[in-house]
Gaussian input, Z-matrix of N, CA and C with variables (Angstrom, degrees):
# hf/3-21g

backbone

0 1
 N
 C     1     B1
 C     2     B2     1     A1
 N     3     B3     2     A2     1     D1
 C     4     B4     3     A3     2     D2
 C     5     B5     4     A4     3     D3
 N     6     B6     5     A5     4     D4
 C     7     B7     6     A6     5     D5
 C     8     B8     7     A7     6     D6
 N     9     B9     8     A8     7     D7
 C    10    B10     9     A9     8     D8
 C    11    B11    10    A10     9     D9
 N    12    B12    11    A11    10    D10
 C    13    B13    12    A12    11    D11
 C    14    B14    13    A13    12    D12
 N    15    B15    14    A14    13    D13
 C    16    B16    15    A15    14    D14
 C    17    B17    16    A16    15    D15
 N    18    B18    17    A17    16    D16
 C    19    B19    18    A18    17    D17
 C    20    B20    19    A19    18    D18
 N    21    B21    20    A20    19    D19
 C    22    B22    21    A21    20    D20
 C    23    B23    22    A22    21    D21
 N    24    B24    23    A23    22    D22
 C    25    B25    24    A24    23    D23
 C    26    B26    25    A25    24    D24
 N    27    B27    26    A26    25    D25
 C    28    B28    27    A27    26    D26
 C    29    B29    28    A28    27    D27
 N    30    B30    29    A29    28    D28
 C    31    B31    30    A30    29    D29
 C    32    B32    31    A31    30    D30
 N    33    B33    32    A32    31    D31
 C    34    B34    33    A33    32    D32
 C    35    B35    34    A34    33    D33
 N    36    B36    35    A35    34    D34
 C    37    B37    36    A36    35    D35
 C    38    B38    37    A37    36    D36
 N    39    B39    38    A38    37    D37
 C    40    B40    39    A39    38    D38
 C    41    B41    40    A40    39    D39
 N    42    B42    41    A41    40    D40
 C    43    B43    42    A42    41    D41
 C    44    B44    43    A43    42    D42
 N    45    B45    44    A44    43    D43
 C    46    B46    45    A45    44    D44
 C    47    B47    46    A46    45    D45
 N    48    B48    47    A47    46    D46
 C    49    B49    48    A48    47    D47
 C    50    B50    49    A49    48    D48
 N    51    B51    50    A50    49    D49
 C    52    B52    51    A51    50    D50
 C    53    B53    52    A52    51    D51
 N    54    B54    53    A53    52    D52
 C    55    B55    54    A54    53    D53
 C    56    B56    55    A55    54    D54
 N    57    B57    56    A56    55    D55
 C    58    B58    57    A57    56    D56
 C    59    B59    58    A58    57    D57
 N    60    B60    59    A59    58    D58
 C    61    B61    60    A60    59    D59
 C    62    B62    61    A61    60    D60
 N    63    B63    62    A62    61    D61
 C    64    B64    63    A63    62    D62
 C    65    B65    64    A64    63    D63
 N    66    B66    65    A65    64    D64
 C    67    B67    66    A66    65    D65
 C    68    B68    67    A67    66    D66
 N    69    B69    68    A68    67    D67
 C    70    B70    69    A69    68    D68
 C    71    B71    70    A70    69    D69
 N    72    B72    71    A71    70    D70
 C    73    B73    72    A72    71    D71
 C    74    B74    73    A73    72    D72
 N    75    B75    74    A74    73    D73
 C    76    B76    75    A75    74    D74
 C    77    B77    76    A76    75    D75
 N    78    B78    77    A77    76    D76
 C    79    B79    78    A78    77    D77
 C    80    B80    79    A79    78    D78
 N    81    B81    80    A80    79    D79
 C    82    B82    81    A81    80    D80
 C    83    B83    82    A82    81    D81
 N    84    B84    83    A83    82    D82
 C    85    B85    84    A84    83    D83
 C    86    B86    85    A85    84    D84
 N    87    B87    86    A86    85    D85
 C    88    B88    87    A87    86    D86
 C    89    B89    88    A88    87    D87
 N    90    B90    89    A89    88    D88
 C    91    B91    90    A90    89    D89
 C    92    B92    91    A91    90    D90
 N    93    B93    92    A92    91    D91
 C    94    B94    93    A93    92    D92
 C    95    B95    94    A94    93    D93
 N    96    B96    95    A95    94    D94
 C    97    B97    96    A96    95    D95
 C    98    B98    97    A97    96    D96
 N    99    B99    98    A98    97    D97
 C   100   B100    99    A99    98    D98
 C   101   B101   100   A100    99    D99
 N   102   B102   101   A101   100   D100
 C   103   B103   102   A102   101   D101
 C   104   B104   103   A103   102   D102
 N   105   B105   104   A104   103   D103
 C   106   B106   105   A105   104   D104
 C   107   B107   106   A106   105   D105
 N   108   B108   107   A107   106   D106
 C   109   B109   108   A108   107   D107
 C   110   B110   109   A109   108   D108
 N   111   B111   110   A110   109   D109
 C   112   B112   111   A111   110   D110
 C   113   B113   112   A112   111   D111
 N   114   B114   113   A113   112   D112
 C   115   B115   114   A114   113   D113
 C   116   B116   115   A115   114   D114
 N   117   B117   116   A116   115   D115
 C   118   B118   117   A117   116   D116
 C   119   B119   118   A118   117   D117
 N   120   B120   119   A119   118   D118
 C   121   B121   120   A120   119   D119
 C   122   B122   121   A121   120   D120
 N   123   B123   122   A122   121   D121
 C   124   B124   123   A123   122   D122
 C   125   B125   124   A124   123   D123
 N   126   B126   125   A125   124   D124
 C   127   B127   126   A126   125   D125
 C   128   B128   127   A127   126   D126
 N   129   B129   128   A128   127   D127
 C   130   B130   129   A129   128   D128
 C   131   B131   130   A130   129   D129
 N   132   B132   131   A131   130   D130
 C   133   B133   132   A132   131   D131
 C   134   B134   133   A133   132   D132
 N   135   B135   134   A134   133   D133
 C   136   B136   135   A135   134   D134
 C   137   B137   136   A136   135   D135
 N   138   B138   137   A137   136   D136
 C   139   B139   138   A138   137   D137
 C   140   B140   139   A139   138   D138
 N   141   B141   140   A140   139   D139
 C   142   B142   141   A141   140   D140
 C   143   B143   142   A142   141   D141
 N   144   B144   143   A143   142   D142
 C   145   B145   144   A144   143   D143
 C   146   B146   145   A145   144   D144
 N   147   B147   146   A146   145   D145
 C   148   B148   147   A147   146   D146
 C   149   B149   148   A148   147   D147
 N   150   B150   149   A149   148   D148
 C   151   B151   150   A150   149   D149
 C   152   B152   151   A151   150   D150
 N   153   B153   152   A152   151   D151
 C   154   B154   153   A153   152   D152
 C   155   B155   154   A154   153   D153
 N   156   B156   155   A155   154   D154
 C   157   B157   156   A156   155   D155
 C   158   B158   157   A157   156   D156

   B1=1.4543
   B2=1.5292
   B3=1.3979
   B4=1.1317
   B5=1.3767
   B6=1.5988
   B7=1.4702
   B8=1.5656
   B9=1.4333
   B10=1.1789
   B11=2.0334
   B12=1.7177
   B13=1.0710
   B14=1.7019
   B15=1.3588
   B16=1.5474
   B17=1.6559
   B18=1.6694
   B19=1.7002
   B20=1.9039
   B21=1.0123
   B22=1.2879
   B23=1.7797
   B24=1.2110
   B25=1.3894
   B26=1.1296
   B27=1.7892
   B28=1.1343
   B29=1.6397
   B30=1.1892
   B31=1.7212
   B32=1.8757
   B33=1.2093
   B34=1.2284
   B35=1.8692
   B36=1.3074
   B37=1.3127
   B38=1.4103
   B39=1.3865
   B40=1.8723
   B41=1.9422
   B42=1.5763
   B43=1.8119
   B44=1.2481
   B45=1.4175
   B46=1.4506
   B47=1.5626
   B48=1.3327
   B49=1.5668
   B50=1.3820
   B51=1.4139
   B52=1.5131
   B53=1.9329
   B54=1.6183
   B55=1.2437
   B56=1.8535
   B57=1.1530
   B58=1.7191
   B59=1.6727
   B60=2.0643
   B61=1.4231
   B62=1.4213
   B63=1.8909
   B64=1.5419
   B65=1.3133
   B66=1.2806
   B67=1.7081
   B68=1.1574
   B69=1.9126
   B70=1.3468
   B71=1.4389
   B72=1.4598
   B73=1.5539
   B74=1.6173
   B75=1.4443
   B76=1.5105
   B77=1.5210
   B78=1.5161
   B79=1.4603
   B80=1.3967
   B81=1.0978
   B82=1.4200
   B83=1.7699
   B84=0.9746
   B85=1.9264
   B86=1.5465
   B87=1.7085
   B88=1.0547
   B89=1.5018
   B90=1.0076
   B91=1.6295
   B92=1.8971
   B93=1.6802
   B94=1.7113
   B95=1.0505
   B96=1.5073
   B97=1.2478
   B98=1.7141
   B99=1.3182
   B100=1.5996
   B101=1.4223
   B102=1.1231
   B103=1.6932
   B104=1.7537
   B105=1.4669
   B106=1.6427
   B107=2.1298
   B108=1.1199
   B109=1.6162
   B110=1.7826
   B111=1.4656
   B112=1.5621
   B113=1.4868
   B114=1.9167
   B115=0.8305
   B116=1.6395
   B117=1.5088
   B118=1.5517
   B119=1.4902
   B120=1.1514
   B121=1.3346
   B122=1.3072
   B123=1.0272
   B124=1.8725
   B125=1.8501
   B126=1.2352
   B127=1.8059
   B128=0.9441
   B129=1.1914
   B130=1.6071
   B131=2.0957
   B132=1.0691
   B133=1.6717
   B134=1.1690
   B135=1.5579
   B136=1.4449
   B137=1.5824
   B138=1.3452
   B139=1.5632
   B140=1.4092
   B141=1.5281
   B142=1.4814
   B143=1.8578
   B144=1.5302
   B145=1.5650
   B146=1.4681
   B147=0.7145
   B148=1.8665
   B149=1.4362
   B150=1.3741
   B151=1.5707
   B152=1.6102
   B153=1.4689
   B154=1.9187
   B155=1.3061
   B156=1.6604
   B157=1.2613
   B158=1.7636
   A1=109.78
   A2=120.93
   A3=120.13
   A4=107.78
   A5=110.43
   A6=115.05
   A7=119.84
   A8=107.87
   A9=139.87
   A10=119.44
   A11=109.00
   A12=133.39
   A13=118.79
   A14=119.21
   A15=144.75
   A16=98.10
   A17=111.32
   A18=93.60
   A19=93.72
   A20=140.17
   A21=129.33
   A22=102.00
   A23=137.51
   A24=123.49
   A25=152.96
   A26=109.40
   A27=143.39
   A28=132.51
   A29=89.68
   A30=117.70
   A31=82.14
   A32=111.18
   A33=109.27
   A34=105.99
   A35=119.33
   A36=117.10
   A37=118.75
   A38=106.83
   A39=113.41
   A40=87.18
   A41=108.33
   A42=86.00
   A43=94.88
   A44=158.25
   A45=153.72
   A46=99.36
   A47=120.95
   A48=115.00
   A49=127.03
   A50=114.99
   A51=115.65
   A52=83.39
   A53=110.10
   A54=123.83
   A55=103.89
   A56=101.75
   A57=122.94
   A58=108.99
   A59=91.50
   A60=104.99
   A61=118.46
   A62=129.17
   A63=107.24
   A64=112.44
   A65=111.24
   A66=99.59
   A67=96.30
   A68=131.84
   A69=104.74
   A70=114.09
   A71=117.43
   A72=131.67
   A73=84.95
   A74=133.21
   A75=133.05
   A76=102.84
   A77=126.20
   A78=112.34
   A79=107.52
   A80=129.60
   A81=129.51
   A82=114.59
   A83=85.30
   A84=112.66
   A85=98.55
   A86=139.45
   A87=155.76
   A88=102.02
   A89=124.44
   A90=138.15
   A91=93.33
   A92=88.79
   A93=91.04
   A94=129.10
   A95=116.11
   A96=135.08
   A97=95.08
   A98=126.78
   A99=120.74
   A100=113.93
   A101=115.43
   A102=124.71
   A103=89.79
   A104=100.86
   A105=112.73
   A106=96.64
   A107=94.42
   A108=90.98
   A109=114.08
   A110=104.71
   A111=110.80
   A112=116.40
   A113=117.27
   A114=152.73
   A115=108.41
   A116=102.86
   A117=138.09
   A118=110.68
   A119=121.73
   A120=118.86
   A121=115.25
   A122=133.60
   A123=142.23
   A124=109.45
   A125=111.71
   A126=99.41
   A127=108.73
   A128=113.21
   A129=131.42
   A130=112.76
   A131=84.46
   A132=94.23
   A133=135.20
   A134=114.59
   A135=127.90
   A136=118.79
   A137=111.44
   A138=112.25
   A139=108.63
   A140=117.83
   A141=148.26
   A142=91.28
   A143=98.31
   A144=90.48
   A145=108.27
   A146=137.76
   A147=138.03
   A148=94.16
   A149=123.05
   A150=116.37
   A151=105.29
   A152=110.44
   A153=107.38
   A154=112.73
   A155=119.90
   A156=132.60
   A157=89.60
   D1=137.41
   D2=179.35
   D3=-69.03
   D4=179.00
   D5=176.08
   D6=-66.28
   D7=-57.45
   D8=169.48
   D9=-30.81
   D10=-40.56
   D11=172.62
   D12=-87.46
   D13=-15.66
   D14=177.66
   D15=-88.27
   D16=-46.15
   D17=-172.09
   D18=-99.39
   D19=-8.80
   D20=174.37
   D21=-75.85
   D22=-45.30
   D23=153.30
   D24=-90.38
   D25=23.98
   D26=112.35
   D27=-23.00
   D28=-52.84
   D29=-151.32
   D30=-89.54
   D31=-65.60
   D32=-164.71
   D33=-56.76
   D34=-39.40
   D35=172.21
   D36=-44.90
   D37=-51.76
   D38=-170.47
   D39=-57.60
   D40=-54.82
   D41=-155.00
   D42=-70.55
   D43=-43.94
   D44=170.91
   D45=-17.80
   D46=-78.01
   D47=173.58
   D48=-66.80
   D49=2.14
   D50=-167.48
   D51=-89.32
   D52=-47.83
   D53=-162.90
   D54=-61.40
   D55=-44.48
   D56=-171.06
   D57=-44.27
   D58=-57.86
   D59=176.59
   D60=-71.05
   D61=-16.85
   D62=168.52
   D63=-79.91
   D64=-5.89
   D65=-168.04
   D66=-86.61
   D67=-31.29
   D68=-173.41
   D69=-101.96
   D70=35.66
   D71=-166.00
   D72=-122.31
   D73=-50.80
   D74=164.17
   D75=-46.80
   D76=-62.24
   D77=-160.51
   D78=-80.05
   D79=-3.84
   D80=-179.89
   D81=-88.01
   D82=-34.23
   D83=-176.01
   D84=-75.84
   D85=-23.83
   D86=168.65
   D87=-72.67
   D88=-49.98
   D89=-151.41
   D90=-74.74
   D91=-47.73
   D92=-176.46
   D93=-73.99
   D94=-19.39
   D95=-172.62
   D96=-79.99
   D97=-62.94
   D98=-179.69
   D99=-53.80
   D100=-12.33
   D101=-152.64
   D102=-88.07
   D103=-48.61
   D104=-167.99
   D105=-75.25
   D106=-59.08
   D107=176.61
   D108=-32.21
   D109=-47.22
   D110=-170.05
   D111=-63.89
   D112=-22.18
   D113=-138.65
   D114=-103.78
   D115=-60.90
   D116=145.35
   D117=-32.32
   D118=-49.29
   D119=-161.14
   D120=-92.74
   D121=-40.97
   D122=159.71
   D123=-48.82
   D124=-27.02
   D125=167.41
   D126=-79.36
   D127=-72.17
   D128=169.24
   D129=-12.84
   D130=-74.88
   D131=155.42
   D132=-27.40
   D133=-65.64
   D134=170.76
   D135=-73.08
   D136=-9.49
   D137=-178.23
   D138=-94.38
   D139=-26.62
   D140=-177.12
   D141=-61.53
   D142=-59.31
   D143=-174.00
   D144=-88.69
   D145=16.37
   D146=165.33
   D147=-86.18
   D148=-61.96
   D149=-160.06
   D150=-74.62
   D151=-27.59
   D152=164.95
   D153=-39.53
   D154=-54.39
   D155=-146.19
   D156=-97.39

């Protein structure tokens, strides 16, 4: 194999995992974000009904 053909599938490996790791750094970053919303919403809630009452 030439040199030239060694760093072009090289190259393509790094962005394959460069690409791999934003998608599961996006879906994870999603996961936390609903996680905190769900989280958010049960105080919020209970303070809602303290100041009703």
């Amino acid at each position: 194999m030439k040199i030239g053909t060694k760093m072009g599938i090289g190259f393509a490996i790094i962005f394959i995992l460069s690409f791999l790791t934003a998608i599961a750094a996006i879906w994870r970053l999603h996961i936390v974000a609903e996680e905190t919303r769900i989280m958010m919403e049960q105080p919020i809630a209970k303070e809602r009904m303290i100041s009703d009452w």
